[in-house]
N, C-alpha and C positions, 0 to 999 in steps of 0.2 A: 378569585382563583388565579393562578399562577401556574402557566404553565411552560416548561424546557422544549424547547423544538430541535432536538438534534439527530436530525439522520445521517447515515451514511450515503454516497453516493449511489446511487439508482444505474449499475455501468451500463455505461453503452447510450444511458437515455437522458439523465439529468446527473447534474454536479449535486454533490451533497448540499451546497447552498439553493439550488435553486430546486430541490425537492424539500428545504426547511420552508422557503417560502409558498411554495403549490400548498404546503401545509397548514400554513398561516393563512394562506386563503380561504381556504376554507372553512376555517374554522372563524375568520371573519365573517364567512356568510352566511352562518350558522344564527350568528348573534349571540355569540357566548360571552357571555359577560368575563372576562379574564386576561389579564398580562400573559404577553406572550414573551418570548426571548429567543433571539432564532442563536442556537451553537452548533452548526455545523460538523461533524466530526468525520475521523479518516483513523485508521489501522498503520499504516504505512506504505498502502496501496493505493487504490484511485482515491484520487479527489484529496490527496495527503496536501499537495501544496495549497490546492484553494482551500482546507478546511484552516490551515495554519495564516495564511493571508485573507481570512472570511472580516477582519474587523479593519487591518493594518498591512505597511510592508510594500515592500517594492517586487513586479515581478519582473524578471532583467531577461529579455530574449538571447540567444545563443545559439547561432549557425553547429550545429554538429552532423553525426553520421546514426542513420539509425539502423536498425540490427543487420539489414543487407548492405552497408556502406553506402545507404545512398545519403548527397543534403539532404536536410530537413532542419526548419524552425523550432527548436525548442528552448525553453524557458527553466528558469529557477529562481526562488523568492528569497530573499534581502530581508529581515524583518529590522522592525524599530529599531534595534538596539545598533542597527548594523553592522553586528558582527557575528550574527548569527544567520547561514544559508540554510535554506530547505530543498532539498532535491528531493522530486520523486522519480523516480531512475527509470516508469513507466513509459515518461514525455521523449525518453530518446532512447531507450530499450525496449521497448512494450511490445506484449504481444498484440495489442489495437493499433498498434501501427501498421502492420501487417495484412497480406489479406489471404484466404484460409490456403492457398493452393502453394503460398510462397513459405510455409514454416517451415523449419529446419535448421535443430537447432546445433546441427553438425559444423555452419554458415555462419548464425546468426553470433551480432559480437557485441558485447558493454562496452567498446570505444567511446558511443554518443555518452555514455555515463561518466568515463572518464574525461571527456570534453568540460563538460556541466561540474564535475568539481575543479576542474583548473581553472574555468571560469570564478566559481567564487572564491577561492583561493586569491587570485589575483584581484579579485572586488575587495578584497581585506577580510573576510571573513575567517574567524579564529576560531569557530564552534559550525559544524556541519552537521545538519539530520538528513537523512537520505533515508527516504520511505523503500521498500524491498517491491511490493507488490507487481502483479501483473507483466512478470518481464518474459519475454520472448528468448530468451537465452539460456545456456547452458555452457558457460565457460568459463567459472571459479571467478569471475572478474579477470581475464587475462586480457581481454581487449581492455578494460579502464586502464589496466595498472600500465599496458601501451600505450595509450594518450598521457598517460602521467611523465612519459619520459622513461618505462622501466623496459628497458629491450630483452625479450625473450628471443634465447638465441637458437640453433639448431648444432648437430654435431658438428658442422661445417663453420660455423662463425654466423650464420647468417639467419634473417631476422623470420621468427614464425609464422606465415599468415594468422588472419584473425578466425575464430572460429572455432567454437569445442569441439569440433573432429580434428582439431590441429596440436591439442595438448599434449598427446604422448609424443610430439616431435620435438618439443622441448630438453634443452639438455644443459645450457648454460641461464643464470636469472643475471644480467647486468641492472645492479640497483644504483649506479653512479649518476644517472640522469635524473633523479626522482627528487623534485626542489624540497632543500633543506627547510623549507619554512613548514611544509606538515607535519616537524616533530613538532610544531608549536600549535597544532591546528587540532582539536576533540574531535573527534568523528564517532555521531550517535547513529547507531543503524535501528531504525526504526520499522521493527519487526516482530511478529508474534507466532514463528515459526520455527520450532525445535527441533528441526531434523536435521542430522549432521552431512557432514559433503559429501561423505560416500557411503556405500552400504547398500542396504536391503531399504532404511529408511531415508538414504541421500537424495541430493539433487538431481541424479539422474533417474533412479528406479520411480521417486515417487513422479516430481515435475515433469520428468522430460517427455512423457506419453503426451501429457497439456499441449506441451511447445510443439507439436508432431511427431517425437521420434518414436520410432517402433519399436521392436526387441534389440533386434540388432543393432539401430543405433544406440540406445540405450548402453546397449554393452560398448562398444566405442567410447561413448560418452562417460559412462562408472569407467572404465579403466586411467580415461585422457586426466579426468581429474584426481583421481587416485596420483598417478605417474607427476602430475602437476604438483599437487601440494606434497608430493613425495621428497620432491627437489626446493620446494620452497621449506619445508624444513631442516634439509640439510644445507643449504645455501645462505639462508634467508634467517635460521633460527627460531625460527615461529612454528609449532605445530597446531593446525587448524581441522587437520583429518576428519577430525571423530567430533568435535569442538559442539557442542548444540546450540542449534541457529546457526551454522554457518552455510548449511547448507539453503539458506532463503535466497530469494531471486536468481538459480541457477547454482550457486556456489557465491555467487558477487560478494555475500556477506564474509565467506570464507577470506574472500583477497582483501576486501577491507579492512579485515583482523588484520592478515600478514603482512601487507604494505603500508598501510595507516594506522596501524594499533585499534580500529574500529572498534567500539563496545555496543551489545544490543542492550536495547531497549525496547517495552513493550512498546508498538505505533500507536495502537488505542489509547495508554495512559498519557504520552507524550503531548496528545492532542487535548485533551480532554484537561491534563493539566495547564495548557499552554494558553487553554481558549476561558479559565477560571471555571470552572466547570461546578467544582464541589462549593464554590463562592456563593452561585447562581440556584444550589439546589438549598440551603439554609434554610429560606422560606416557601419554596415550590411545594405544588399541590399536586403535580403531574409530569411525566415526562413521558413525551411523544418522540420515537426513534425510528429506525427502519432502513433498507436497503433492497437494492433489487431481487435479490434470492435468500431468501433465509433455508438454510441445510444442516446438514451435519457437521461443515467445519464453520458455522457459526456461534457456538458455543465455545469454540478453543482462541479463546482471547480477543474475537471480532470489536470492532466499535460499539458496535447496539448492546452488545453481551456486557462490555465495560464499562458504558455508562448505566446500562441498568441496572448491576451489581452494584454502584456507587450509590444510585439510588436506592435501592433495596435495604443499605445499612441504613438510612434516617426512614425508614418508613416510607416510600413514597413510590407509589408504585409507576409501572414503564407499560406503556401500550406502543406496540413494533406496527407500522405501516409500510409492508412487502409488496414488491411486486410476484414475486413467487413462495411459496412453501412447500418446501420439499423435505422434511422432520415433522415428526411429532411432536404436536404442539405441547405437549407433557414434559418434552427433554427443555422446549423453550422456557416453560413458566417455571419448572426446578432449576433452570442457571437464572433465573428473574426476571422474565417478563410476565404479564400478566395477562395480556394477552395480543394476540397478532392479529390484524383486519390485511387478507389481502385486499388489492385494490381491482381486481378483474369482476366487475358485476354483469358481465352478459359472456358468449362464445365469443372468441375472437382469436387472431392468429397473434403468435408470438410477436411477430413484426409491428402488425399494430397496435398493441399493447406499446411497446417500446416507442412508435412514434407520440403516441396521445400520453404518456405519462405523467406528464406533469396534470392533465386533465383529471386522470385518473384519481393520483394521486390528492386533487384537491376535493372532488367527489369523494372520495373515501372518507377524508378529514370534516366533512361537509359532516355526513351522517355521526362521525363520530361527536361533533358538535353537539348534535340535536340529543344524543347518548347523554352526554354529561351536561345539557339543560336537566334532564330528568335528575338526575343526584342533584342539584344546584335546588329544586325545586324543592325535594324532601327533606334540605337541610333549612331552607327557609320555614319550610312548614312546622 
């Protein structure tokens, strides 16, 4: 037997890598007789850059600003080829940066995001993925396109603080700063989020309640990006308004389009091709996947969802090992899983759940073992 170990990140508890191996544990202690192959995978959210760095690659630290301007250490990965960077825009925009009484995403700015691409810009990097997930913001990318050199001016000449309560002060785009070398540079936004920037279904109506804003911000925040990309496409040339997927990470995907020529891509295909995925399932007999919460927006393009689709075309079926579920398991097995084991086998509070997870998670994988001795045994028979 042959079996695919790739889950997604477990947030908050375990990195996708280190929930493939809780996995692997398990199932070693099981005694199952079977090849394992741990492929880590990522969406374009957490755990994007360690799923892309799980075999290979450089991960290069980078002093930036994270959503309240404060320092902080973050990072972004280099791979083989070296001229391919991975951002996940999470490590220096993220709403886990933050802690729950400081959101506000009227504040909060994608600067640290555009720090981390000028960083590998300047590493030589000619091809850029930047995962969208998890970000604390709401401001079209107007703080990155700021670190990049692009001065957002006011009616007065003068420079707009950071922050998407600050957008509709915007009146001039200065794109004279913004280094000539990114017409040379691909920028893949790796994403699986089709809501456009503004609207009923934009970055403010749907996200912005996540990142803390209320009604009112909300309406601040739909109008500031409105007013933003209003001016970037008459300045700028580029219309991103309505654009779908622009609105992911806040808008950031939107400013990626209009300042870097940004194109999306799905994050789960991205990864899943990048790590040989469909190479790896040829001869497989199984694939074990999973993530912290399996829901309703786990079907629209998630990791678990894509590679088990992948599987699903040669025959092979996908067992999900969650730490929560919250859908019916009916929507999971019609998008191709076969079936999901949470990992909670007694009462316990959410917190310790999250601290023991990897425990959990090898327990779970333990029984599931002992599950697939049994078909191992009626096919020998």
């Amino acid at each position: 037997m042959k079996i695919i170990i790739a889950p997604g990140a477990f947030k908050g508890s375990l990195s996708a890598r280190k929930a493939a191996e809780a996995i692997a544990r398990g199932l070693r202690r099981s005694r199952l007789e079977a090849e394992v192959v741990l492929l880590p995978i990522a969406d374009g959210g957490d755990g994007t850059l360690d799923a892309f760095l799980a075999n290979d690659g450089r991960r290069i630290q980078e002093l930036v600003l994270d959503p309240l301007e404060r320092p902080v250490l973050s990072a972004y990965g280099m791979l083989p080829d070296g001229k391919t960077a991975v951002i996940e825009m999470a490590l220096a925009s993220g709403l886990a940066m933050l802690r729950p009484g400081e959101l506000n995403p009227l504040v909060t700015t994608t600067y640290g995001t555009g720090t981390l691409l000028k960083g590998a810009i300047e590493a030589g990097a000619k091809r850029i993925i930047i995962g969208m997930g998890g970000s604390a913001t709401v401001d079209g990318g107007a703080g990155a396109a700021q670190a990049l050199g692009i001065r957002l001016l006011n009616a007065y000449g003068q420079d707009v603080p950071l922050g998407g309560g600050n957008l509709s002060a915007i009146h001039t785009l200065d794109t004279s700063g913004l280094d000539p070398r990114w017409r040379e540079v691909e920028v893949i936004i790796a994403s699986d989020v089709i809501n456009p920037a503004v609207g009923q279904d934009g970055a403010a109506a749907v996200f912005g309640p996540q990142k803390g804003a209320g009604p009112h911000e909300v309406r601040v925040l739909e109008a500031g990006l409105r007013h933003f990309f209003t001016k970037v496409r008459e300045q700028v040339g580029v219309d991103v308004l309505e654009t779908p997927g622009g609105g992911a990470a806040g808008a950031l995907a939107g400013g990626l389009m209009a300042f870097l020529g940004g194109k999306i891509q799905s994050g789960a295909d991205l990864v899943l091709d990048y790590n040989g995925f469909d190479e790896q399932l040829q001869n497989a007999d199984l694939v074990i996947t999973g993530e912290g919460q399996m829901d309703s927006q786990t079907v629209y393009g998630k990791g678990p969802i894509g590679a088990a689709q992948r599987a699903a075309k040669l025959g092979i079926p996908t067992v999900a090992i969650v730490g929560g579920l919250n859908v019916d398991d009916t929507v999971l097995h019609d998008a191709g899983i076969a079936a999901v084991l949470p990992i909670i086998p007694r009462p316990m509070s959410l917190n310790d759940a999250m601290q023991n997870a990897a425990e959990l998670i090898e327990g779970t994988a333990l029984r599931l073992g002992y599950l697939l001795q049994i078909e191992q045994a009626k096919q020998r028979g």
